[in-house]
N, C-alpha and C positions, 0 to 999 in steps of 0.2 A: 504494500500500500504506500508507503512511504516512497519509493523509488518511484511509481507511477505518479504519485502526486509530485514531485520533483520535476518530472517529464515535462508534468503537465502546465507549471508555472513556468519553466522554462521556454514555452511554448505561446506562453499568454491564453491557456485555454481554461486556466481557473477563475471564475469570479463568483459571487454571491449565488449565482444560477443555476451553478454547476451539479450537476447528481454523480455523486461517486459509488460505487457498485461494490460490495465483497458478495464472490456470485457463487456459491458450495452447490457443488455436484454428488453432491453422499448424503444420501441418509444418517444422521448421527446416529441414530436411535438404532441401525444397525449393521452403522462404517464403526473400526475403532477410531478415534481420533486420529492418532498418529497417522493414519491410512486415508484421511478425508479430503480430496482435491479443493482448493480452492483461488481464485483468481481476483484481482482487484482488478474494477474494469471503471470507464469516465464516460457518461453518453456524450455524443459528438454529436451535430451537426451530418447530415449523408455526405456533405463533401467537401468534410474538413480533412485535411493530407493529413496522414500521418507515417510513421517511418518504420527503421526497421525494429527498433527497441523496442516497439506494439505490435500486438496482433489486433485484426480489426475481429468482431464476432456480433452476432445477433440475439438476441435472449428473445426465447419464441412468447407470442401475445397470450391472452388468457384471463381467467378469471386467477385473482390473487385474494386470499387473506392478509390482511397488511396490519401487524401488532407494532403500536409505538411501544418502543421503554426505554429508558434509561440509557447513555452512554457509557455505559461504562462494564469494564469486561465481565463482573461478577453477575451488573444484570443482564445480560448478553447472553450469557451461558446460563444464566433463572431460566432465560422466556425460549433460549432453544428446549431445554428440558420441560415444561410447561405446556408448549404449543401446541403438541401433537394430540396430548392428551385433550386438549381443550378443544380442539378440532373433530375430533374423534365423539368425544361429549357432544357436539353442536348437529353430531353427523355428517359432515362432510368428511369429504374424499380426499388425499394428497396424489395431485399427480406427479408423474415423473419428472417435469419441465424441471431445470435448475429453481433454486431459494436463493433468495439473496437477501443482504443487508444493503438497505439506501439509504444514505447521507448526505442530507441538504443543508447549506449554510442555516438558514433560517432555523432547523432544527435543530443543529450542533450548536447552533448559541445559546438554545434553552437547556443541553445536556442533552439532548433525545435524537435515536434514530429510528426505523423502520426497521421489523423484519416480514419478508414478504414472503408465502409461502404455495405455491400453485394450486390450484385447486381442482378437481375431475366435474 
């Protein structure tokens, strides 16, 4: 994340608008951690260049669950452990599509991000 967000100020492509992406392709509940892929990604623009230190990729459309909480890694790791069950509880379905976490200025100033979760 860090190194992307570096890219990306170097670029001029950061400003208050910007949606930053941690976009996990594993199930926690049953990837081990140590095993769980994960990517930091920045939405762009269709045709904003970018190089070879990025890869470009698309996060498929849908219906999402989207839980605000807390910035911070303990409640992060609450509401991944929480979600599923609550999901589950509500009756809905998780699809396969990647989860991600989104990060907007506006909400990083109050402490709070998004976690968004696919839905069937």
């Amino acid at each position: 994340m860090r190194k992307l967000k570096e890219w990306a100020a170097a670029k001029n492509l950061l400003s208050p608008a910007s949606i930053v992406l941690g976009v996990s392709y594993d199930d926690p509940e049953t990837t081990p951690p140590e095993s769980c892929r994960y990517d930091a990604g920045l939405v762009l623009a269709d045709n904003e260049p970018t190089d070879g230190f990025v890869a470009e990729s698309e996060l498929p459309g849908g219906k999402y669950a989207i839980y605000q909480v807390k910035h911070t890694a303990e409640a992060i790791q609450q509401a991944w452990g929480a979600i599923f069950a609550d999901l589950s509880n509500r009756g809905y379905q998780i699809d396969r599509r990647p989860m991600f976490e989104r990060y907007r200025e506006q909400m990083l100033s109050n402490h709070n991000c998004e976690i968004c979760v696919p839905l069937k």
